[in-house]
Residue, then its C-alpha position, 0 to 999 in steps of 0.5 A: x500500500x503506498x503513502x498517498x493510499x494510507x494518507x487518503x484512508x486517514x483523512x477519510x477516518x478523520x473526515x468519518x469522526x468529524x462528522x460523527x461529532x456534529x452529528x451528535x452536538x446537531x442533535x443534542x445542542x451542544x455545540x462543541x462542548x464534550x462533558x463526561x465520559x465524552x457523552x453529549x448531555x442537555x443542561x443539568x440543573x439543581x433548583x433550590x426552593x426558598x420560602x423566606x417571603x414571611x414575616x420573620x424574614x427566615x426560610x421556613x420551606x422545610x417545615x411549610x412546604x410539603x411538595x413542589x411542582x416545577x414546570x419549565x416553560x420555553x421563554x420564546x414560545x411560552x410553552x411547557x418543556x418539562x414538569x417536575x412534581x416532588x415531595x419533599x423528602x425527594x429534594x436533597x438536604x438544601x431543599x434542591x430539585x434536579x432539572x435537566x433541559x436543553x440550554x436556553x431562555x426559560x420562565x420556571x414556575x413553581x406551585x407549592x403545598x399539598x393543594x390538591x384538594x384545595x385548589x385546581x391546576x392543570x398537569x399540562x403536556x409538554x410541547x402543547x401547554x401554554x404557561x397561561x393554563x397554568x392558573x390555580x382555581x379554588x374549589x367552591x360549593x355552590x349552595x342556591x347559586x352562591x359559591x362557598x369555601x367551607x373548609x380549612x384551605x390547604x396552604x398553596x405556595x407560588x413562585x416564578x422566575x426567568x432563567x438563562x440555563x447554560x450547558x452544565x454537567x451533573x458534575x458541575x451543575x447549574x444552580x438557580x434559586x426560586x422564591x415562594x409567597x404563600x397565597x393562603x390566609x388564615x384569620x381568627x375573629x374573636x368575639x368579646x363580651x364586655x360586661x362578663x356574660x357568656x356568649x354563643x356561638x350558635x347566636x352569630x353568621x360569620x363569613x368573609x366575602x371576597x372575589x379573589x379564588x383565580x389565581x393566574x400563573x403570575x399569582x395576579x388575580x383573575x376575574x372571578x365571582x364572589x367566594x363566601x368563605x365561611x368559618x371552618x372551626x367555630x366554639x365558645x368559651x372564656x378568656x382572661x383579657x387584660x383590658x389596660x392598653x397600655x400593658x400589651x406589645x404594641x398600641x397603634x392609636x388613631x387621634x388621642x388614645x382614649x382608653x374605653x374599657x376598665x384598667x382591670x383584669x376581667x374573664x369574659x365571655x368570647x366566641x372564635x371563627x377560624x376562615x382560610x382564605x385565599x390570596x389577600x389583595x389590595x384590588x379587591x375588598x376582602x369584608x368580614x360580615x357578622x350578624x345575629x342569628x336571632x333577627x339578621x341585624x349586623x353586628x359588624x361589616x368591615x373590610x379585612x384588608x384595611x383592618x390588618x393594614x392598621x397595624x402595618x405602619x406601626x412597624x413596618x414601614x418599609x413594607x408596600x401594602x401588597x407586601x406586607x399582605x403577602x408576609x403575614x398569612x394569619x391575621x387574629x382580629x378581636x372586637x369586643x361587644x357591649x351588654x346590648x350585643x353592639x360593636x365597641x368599634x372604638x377599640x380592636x386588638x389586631x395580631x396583638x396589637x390594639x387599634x384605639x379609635x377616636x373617630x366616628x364609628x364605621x358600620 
């Protein structure tokens, strides 16, 4: 065989090997990127999950969050790539989630808690779902064409984010970070008997109204009728109140601070109504409604957003509305009732803190 025969059969294997190699990064996007074991691979991805988005400023994922639904969307066409459903005791001691996609520009978008019964969201099918059908519908009942919430609400969690993944290895991985608000409320209205009677709970309607049970894939609120949240746990009993405002954690006065009940130390007669909501907003109007069994007569109607705010100035002024509505997700709401069974609306004890009101009365 002579030189220029074994110079042409090398140049043909070398030719053979090149065009081999192309044909593996054509086909899986890698470019000209060889990781191990020569092997080309898609973007592998660890994704964190941190829910820190809460009133102590602290992670509190792994005692809140009990299972995480991850879903890739490609950021060009707004369609679904990869779902990724977990417990968490699937992810890895820092809370991580594997995720391994082809390099490129994504939206991750992430549905936390054991919402299932709760709350509606679609599975989706990779390559058809849009990120827009990816929208969390609470469950109502309807009772005579009323839509009623009756239950204790699963926590639901939300976060989303957009990402640029870049060619990684399981050996060196990405790592991308997804912060969660939770979009469930609980809120606990105490009922107080001034003069000392008992009182019972069989004697009250409580609900809250609010048209805030569609969340869209952005967590914003789609248009939605209106949800009767009715309370899930009720009872009687009596508590041991002390009734000098100026020996609580904090006192948030609107004019003069005037106090209305005894400087004293007194049992007295009380009814709790415990609700789960869904998302709280400042675009809608959350409204608390208690009435008497007996004739109807409203006891007392007031916007649940703007009371829980009342407190937000005091120490947390740093903080928009909506973000201080998203952090705290319980709000305890005590008002207290004169011998005739009438609002004292001039004081209210909100999240420990007691709202003293010198104005004109609202209904």
């Amino acid at each position: 065989m002579t030189r220029d025969m074994l110079n042409a059969i090398k140049n043909s294997a070398k030719t053979c090997m090149i065009a081999l190699a192309g044909a593996c990064f054509a086909f899986t996007g890698c470019d000209s990127v060889i990781y191990d074991k020569g092997d080309c691979v898609a973007s592998y991805n660890l994704v964190s999950f941190v829910y820190d988005y809460n009133m102590s400023y602290a992670d509190a994922f792994g005692s809140k969050v009990s299972r995480v639904s991850l879903l890739a969307f490609d950021r060009k066409s707004g369609r679904l790539v990869k779902r990724v459903d977990a417990d968490r005791s699937q992810l890895d001691g820092n809370n991580r989630l594997a995720l391994e996609v082809e390099p490129g520009s994504y939206t991750l978008l992430v549905w936390g808690g054991d919402h299932a019964e709760s709350f509606d969201i679609a599975a989706g099918k990779p390559g058809e779902s849009r990120i827009e059908d990816f929208h969390a519908y609470l469950r109502r009942e309807d009772h005579n064409g009323v839509s009623r919430s009756t239950h204790d609400l699963a926590p639901l969690f939300h976060g989303m984010i957009d990402v640029d993944l870049p060619y990684a290895s399981p050996s060196v991985p990405h790592y991308v970070t997804v912060p969660l608000k939770k979009d469930t409320n609980v809120v606990r209205v105490v009922l107080q008997q001034l003069s000392g009677n008992p009182l019972d709970i069989d004697d009250f309607n409580f609900v809250i109204t609010d048209s805030n049970g569609w969340l869209n894939h952005d967590n914003s609120l789609r248009d939605d009728e209106v949800i009767h949240y009715d309370p899930w746990r009720l009872y009687s009993g009596t508590v041991d109140i002390n009734s000098d405002p100026t020996d609580l954690p904090g006192t948030a006065t609107s004019q003069s601070a005037m106090p209305l009940l005894p400087d004293s130390r007194a049992v007295l007669g009380a009814t709790l109504a415990e609700f789960t909501t869904s998302r709280l907003t400042t675009v809608t109007d959350p409204t608390l409604h208690i009435t008497r069994k007996s004739d109807g007569r409203t006891v007392l109607k007031i916007n649940v957003r703007d009371y829980a705010l009342l407190v937000m100035g005091a120490h947390n002024k740093n903080m928009t509305p909506q973000e201080y509505l998203d952090r705290q997700d319980e709000y305890n709401m005590t008002f207290f009732l004169d011998k005739d069974y009438e609002w004292v609306s001039s004081i209210i004890i909100i999240n420990d803190w007691r709202i003293i009101r010198n104005v004109t009365p609202i209904e």
